[in-house]
N, C-alpha and C positions, 0 to 999 in steps of 0.2 A: 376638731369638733365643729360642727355648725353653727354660722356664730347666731340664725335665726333663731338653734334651739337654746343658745345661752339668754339672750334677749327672753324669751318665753319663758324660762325657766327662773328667771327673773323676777315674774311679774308676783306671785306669790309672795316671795319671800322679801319683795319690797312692800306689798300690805300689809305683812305681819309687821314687820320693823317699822311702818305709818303709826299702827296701831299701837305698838309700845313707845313709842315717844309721846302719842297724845295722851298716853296714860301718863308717861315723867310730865309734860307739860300741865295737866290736871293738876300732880301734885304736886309741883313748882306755886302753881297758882293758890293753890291752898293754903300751904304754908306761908305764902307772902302774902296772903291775904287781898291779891288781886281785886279790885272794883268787877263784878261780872254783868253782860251786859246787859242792858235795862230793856232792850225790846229783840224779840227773837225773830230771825227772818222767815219771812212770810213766805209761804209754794209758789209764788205769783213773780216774787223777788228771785228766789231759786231757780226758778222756769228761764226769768228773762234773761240773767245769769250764765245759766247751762248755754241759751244760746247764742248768746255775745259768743263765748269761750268755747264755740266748735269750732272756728278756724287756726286757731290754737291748740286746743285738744285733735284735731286733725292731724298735724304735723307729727305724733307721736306713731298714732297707726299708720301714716303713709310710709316713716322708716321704717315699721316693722314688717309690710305688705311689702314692701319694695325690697326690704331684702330679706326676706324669705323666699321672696322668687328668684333672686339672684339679681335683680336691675341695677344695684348701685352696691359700693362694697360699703363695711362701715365707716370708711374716711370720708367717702363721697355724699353721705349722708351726715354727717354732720356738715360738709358744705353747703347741704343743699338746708340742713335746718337752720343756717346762720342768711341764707340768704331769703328762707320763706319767713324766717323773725323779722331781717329788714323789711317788707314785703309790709306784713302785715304793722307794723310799727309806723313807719311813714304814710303809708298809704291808704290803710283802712281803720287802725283803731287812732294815727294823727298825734303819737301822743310825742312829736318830738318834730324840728325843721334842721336845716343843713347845718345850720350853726351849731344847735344841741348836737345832730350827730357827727360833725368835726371833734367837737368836747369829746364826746363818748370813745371813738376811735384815738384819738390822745391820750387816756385814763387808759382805756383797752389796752395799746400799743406798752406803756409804766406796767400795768401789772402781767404783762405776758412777758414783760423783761424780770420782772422777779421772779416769777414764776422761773424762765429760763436759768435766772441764777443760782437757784435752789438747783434746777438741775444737775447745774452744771456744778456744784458743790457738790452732791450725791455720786455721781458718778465717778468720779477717781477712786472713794471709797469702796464704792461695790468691785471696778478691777482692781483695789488691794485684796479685798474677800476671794474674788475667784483666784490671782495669781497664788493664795497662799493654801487653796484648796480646801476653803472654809467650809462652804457649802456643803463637798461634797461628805466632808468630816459631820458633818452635823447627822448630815442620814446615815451615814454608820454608826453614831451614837444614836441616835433614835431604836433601828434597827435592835440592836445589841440591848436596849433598856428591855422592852417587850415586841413580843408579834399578836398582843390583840389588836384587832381592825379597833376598835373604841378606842383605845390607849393610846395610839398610832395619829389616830386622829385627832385625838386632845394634844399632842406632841406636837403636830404639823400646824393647830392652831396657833399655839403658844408660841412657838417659831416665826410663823408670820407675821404676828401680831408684834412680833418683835423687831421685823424686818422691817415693818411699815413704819415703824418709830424714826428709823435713819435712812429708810432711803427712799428714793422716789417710786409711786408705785408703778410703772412701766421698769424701772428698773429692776423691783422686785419681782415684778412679775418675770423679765427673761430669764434670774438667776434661780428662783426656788421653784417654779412650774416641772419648767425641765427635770428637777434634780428628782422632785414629788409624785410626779405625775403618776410614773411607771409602776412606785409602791404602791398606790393608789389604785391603780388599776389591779394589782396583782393582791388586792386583799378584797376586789369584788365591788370598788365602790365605781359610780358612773362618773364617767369623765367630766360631763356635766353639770354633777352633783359638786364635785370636785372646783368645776371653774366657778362656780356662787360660789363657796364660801371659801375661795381666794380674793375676789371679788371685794367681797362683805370682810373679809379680817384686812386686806389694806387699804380699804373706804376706812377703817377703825384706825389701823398707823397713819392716816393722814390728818387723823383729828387730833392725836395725841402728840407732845414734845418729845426730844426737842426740835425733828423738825417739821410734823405738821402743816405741809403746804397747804392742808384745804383752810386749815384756821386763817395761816400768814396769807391766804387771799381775800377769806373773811373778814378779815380786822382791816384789809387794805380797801375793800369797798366799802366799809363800814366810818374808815377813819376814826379807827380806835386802835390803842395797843393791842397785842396778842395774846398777853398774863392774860387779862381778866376774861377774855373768850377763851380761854382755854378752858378756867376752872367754872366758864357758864356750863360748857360743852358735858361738863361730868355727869351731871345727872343724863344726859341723853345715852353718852358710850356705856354707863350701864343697864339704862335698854338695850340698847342695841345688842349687847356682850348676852344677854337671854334668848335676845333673836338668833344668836349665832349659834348658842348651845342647840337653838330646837332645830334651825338650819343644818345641822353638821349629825344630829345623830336621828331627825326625823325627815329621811330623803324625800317621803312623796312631798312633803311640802316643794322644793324644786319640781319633782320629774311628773305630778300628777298631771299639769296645766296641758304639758304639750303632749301624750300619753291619750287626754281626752279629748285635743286636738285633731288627733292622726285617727 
């Protein structure tokens, strides 16, 4: 699949899932009776705003220009967005010198080794799962429950959703793509219609325990435990978990963007 047309097919389905968290966040706010703020920002403020944050917002459309044309692949592009952030960080918005970024690459360096560790926990597990032929056991039970394409798909959610729980998501992603794909394609849905809301249910196993690397990275920049970021994280996974319903059985939201594109 194209990975410029999974990027685009993307972008939808990340404003619907914006939009229901600022709705959890409204009612988060209500309920605790948040202070709201006492002056609202002015077009003038917005304007000057929008244009600080073009060379920032830049970097978003130059990966997605560059490789839609083929110029860099996606690895290469996330190189080149770590080094157009240094770029702009030192050099034009200033907001840090050698020292702060010694500090930062130090704190970086600790949490890509937990990060790595969690990996590297995940992984043995996952080849217990394939040497025992788990995976492949799971889509023959799927299969065997029902062959509606809806059913099917509520199955493959639920599954992955379950997979993102324990393992890492690159991991899950080589083990269950593979085994899914082919049903996938063979009950009519788009391949990448398919890649979002694998995407979208293991961004969801990486919020939830037990092990949750996106939290255990958040709690680690944050310098807080993980418990209490986890059970902040609830009211947003059930946004999200509505985005995924309207993601999974309403495909234009994916495939309309790039459709009107071409």
């Amino acid at each position: 699949a194209s990975v410029a047309r999974l990027f685009v097919g993307g972008v939808v389905p990340g404003i619907l899932l914006t939009a229901l968290m600022m709705i959890a966040v409204h009612v988060i706010a209500s309920q605790r009776d948040y202070e709201r703020g006492r002056k609202r920002a002015t077009l003038s403020f917005m304007m000057r705003a929008f244009i600080d944050s073009i060379p920032s917002l830049s970097l978003a459309i130059a990966i997605l220009v560059t490789m839609r044309f083929g110029i860099v692949t996606a690895t290469e592009a996330a190189v080149v967005a770590v080094l157009w952030a240094f770029v702009l960080g030192k050099f034009l918005y200033r907001e840090f010198d050698w020292r702060q970024f010694y500090r930062d690459m130090v704190e970086s360096a600790i949490d890509s080794a937990l990060i790595g560790f969690l990996i590297a926990v995940s992984v043995p597990f996952a080849w217990v799962l394939i040497a025992e032929q788990t995976p492949q056991q799971v889509v023959g039970w799927a299969k065997a429950i029902t062959r509606d394409p809806a059913g099917l798909l509520l199955i493959v959610n639920l599954l992955l959703l379950f997979a993102g729980t324990f393992l890492d998501i690159t991991a899950s992603m080589l083990i269950m793509v593979p085994l899914f794909l082919p049903l996938m394609i063979s009950l009519g849905v788009d391949p990448i219609h398919f890649g979002i809301i694998v995407v979208v249910n293991l961004m969801l196993g990486g919020l939830t325990p037990p092990f949750g690397i996106l939290v255990f990275i958040a709690a680690s920049i944050a310098r807080v435990p993980a418990g209490p970021v986890f059970r902040e994280c609830l009211p947003f996974l059930y946004a999200c978990l509505i985005g995924l319903g309207l993601i999974t059985y309403v495909p234009s939201i994916t495939l309309s963007l790039w459709r009107w594109l071409e």
